[in-house]
N, C-alpha and C positions, 0 to 999 in steps of 0.2 A: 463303490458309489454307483447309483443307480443313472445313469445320463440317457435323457432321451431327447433328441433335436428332428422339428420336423417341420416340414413346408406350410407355411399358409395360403391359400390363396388371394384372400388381400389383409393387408395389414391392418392391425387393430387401428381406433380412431389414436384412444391416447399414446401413443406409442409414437406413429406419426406424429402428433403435437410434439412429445419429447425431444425425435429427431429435430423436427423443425426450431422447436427453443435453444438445441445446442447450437443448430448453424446460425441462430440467429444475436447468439451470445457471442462465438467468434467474432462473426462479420462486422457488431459492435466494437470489438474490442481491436479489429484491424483498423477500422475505419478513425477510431478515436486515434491511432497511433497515426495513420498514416497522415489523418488532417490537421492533426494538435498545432498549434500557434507554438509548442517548443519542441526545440531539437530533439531526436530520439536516437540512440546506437543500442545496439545490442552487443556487446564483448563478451565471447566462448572463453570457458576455462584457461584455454589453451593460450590465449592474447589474440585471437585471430577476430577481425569483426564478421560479424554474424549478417547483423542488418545497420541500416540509418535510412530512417525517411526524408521526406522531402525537406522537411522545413530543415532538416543537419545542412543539407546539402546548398540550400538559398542562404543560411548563416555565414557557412564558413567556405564553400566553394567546393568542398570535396565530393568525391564518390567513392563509393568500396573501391574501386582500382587504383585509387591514390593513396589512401591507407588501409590496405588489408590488414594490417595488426598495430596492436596498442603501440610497438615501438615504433613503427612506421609514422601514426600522428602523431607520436612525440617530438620526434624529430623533424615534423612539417611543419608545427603549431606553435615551438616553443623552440627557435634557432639558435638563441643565445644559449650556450654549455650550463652556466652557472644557474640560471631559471628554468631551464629545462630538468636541470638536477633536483631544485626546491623542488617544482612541479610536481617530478614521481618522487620522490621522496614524503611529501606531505598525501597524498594519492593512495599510496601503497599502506600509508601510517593508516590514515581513516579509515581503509576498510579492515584492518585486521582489526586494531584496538577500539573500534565501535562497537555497539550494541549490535544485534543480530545483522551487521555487514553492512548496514546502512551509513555510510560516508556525512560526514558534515556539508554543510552547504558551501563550495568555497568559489572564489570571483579568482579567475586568470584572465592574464592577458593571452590572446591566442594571436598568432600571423595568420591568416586566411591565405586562399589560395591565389589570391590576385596581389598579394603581398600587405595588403592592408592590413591595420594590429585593430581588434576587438577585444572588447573586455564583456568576458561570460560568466554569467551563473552556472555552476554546475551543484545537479546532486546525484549519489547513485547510490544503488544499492545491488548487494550479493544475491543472487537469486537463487533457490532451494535448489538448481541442476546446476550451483557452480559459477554461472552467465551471471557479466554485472548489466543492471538494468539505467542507462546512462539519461537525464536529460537537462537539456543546457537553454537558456536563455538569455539572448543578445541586450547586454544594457547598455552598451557602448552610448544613447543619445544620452538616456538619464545618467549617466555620470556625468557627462557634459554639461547637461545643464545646470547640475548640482553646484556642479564644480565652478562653474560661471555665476550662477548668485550667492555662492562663498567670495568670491574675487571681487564682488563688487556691491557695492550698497546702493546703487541706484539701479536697477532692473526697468526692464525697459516694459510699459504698460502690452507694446504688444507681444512680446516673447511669454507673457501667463497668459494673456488671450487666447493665442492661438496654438500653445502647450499643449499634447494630445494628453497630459497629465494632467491631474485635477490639481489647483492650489488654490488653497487660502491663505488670508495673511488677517492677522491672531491682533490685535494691542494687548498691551499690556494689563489691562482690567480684565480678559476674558473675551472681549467683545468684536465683532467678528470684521472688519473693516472692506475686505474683500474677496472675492472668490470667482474662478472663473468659471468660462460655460462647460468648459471638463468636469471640474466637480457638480455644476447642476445636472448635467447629464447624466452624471454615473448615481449621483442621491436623488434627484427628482425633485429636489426643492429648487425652486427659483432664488435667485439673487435677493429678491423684493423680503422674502420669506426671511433672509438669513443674514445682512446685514442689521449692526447692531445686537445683534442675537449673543447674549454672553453662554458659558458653560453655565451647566450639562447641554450640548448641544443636540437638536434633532435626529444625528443619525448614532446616535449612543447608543446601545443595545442594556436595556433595562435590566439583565441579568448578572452584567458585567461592568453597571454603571459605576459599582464606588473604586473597581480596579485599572478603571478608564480614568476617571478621575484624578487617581492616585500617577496615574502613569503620565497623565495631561500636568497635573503640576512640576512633577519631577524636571520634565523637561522644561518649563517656564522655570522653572529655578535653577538649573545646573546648564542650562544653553541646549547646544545641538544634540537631537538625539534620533536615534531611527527603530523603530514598532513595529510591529506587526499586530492589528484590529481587525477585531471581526468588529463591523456595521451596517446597519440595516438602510433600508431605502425608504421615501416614502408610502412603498405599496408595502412596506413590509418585507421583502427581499433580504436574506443575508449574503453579505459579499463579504471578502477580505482584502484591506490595505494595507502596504506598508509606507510608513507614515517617517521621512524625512524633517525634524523641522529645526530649526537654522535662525538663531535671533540674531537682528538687524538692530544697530547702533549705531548714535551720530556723534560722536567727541565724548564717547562713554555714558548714557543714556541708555536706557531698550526704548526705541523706537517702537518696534513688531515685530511678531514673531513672522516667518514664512513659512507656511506647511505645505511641503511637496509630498502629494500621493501616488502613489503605483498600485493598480488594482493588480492582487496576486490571486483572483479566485480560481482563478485557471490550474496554477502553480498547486495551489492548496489541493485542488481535487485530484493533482495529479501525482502530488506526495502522499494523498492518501489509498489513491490505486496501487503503489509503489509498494505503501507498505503490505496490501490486504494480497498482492501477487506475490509478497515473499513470507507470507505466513498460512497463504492457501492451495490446498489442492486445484492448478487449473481446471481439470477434467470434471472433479465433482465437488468444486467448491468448497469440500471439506478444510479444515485444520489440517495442515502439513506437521511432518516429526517436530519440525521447529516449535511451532504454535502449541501443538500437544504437551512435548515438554514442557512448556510455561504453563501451560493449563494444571498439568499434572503437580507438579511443585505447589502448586497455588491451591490443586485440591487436599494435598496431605497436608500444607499449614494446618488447614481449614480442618480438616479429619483430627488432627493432634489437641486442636485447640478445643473444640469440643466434647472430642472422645467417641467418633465413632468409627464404623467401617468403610474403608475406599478401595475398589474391585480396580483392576486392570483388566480385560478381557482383550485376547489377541488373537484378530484371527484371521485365516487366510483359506481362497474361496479352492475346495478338491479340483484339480484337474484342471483348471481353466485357459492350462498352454494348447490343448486338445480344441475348446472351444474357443480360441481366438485363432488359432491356425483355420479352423475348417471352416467359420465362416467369416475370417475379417477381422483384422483391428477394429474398422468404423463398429463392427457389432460386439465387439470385443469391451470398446470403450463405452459403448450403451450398456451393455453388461454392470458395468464399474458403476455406470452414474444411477441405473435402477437399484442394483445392492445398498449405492450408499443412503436413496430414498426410504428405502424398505426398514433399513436399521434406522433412521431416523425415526419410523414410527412406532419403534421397538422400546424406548428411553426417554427419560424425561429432558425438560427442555436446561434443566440445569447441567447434564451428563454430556458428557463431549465425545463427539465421532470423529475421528479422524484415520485420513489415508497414508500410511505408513512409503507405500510404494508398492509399484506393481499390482498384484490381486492383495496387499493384506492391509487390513484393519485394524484399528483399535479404539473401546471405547473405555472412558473412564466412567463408574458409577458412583459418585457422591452418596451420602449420609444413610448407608445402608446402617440400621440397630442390630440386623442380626443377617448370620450369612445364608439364611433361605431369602432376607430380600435378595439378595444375589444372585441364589437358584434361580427366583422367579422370573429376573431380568434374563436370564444364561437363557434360560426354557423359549421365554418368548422370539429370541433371538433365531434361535436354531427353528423355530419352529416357522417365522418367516422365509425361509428357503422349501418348502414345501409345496409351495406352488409354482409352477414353470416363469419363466421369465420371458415375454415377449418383443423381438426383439428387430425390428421393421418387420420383413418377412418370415422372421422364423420363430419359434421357440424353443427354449433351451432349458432345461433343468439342470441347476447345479447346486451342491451343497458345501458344506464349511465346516472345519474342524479350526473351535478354539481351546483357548488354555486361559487357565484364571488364575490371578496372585490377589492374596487380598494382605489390604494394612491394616494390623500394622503387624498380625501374627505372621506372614512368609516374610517379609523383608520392611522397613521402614526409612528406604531409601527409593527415589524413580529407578533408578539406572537398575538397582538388583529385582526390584518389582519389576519391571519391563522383561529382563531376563526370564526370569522365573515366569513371566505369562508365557515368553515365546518357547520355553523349554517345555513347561505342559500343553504347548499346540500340537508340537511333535509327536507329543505323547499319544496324544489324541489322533492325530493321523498313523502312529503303529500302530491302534488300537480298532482300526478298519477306518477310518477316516466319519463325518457325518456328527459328530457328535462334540462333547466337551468335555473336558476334565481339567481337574483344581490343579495345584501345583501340591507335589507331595517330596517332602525334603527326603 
């Protein structure tokens, strides 16, 4: 392989910009953890905690030096033998027999560090290096309060007044009797607006109006029941609730409904980062093995059903332990996140890139008719490494040796196509590295 690295005197604009977007990607992404409204932990393979921010630590009282490992807060959080056993027991259940490691949502009781019990949301998931991604939110009031207009049929006008919870209270025709300035807050409609007001109500989201509906009666017919809605604001805003609500009766009568809300929009964006960091490459965004595999299955359905050709290309960048030792992981890692740009403009936008690990790639080619489409993508591919790669200060040429399997003639399974790509990369690197080659049985 031909490698040439060499000093610039100042560094290119975009290059800079790049730099500057990755540290500013980071610094978002500490900042969201470190300031989040819910708990955060980080737990290593190993059981050992990693991290917990602040807001773990304002919850529940601890710090890393009062539970360094998952057994340590077990045995802080949950004193009793027999609860503590459920605890890991249901813990350990969710993440193995779940879907790609991601844990159910489940509510424990926790002892805090000043001895007080809380009751928590927890969700977590497995994270592609192994680390579960933990976060927890304190309900301890709203169950209280729940729990207090379950016990009793006359609620006191100013406990929904001054509820940092939005409620309304439902009659029986539909028709909207009360609400407080929580829910005018969080919806934007005034009281004036919304009393009297029967279903479909204003903050109904028009796309979801007849499953709202359906989900609105159910609970007027079958009593207590608790949802989770997406609904809009008066400006138009999508938020998400979950939705408490609890019929009130006097000598067997429905009285009213009570609906207590909890804005979860927080929660929601925060189970959706959850999921998109354990199906993606941090570094270059790309689709992780995990996310790839699912991609891939989903393209050979798709390949079978129609009847055409699905490429695997696997590939991994010559030499690149050479260029990240001599100038740096940080340009190392620039390296990674320019490749992964470059092959993106190499493929269509239906074909998937993804980061395997380390320096190696793969991408799937969808609906090829015949295997010179294949060629054409292979050619264009290798032929993006031809230009040096700029990299803060430096420049770097490097090139790539892959291997290709196609479906459904080498194999018509992922696991043996995957194989057969990575064994014709090899191929391709004894064959002087730089180039590609098919799989040949």
């Amino acid at each position: 392989m031909r490698q040439r690295i060499r000093k610039l005197g100042t560094a290119k604009p975009e290059r800079q910009r790049t730099a500057k977007a990755l540290r500013s990607e980071g610094e978002k992404y500490r900042i969201l953890v470190e300031e989040s409204p819910l708990g955060v932990s980080i737990i290593g393979k190993d059981g050992h905690y990693k991290y917990i921010n602040p807001k773990f630590t304002e919850i529940f009282g601890y710090t890393l030096e009062d539970i360094p490992t998952g057994q340590q807060w077990f045995q802080e959080a949950y004193p009793d033998r027999e609860y503590r056993k459920q605890a890991i027991t249901t813990w350990i259940t969710d993440l193995t027999t779940s879907k790609r490691g991601e844990a159910r949502p489940r509510t424990f009781l926790v002892r805090c560090k000043d001895s007080s019990e809380k009751a928590v949301y927890f969700r977590a998931v497995t994270m592609e290096t192994g680390d579960q991604f933990v976060i927890y939110e304190d309900i301890t009031e709203r169950n209280r309060m729940e729990e207090a207009l379950r016990e009793s049929e006359e609620f006191s006008n100013s406990l929904l007044t001054n509820s940092p919870h939005p409620v309304a209270v439902i009659n029986p025709d539909t028709s909207i009797r009360y609400v407080n300035p929580a829910l005018e807050r969080l919806t934007g409609f005034s009281s004036a607006e919304l009393i009297g007001r029967k279903a479909p109500y204003p903050w109904w989201t028009t796309e979801r109006l007849q499953q709202i509906g359906q989900d609105f009666q159910e609970a007027m017919r079958t009593g207590a029941q608790k949802l989770e809605q997406l609904f809009q604001k008066k400006n138009g805003e999508r938020f998400w609730v979950e939705i408490t609500s609890i019929p009130v009766t006097s000598d067997g009568p429905l009285k009213h409904f009570l609906s207590n809300w909890v804005d979860i929009t927080e929660r929601k964006r925060t189970g959706e980062r959850l999921r998109e960091l354990a199906m993606h490459d941090i570094l270059t965004n790309l689709p992780n093995r995990r996310l790839f595999k699912d991609r891939l299955e989903l393209a050979l359905a798709q390949a079978k059903r129609h009847d055409y050709l699905t490429a695997i290309c696997y590939l991994d960048l010559d030499d690149f332990k050479p260029i990240n030792d001599s100038l740096g992981h940080e340009n190392g890692d620039q390296l990674l996140v320019a490749v992964a740009e470059r092959l993106a403009d190499c493929v269509r936008e239906e074909d998937t890139i993804a980061r395997l690990g380390g320096d190696e790639f793969s991408i799937i080619i969808q609906g090829a008719n015949q295997l010179q489409d294949v060629v054409l993508v292979a050619e264009r591919i290798m032929d993006c490494f031809t230009e040096p790669f700029s990299l803060n200060e430096h420049e770097a040429m490097v090139t790539a040796s892959m291997g290709i399997s196609v479906y459904p003639t080498d194999a018509k399974n992922s696991e043996a196509l995957l194989n057969h790509a990575d064994s014709a990369m090899y191929s391709a690197k004894a064959r002087g590295k730089n180039q590609y080659q098919f799989y040949h049985k």
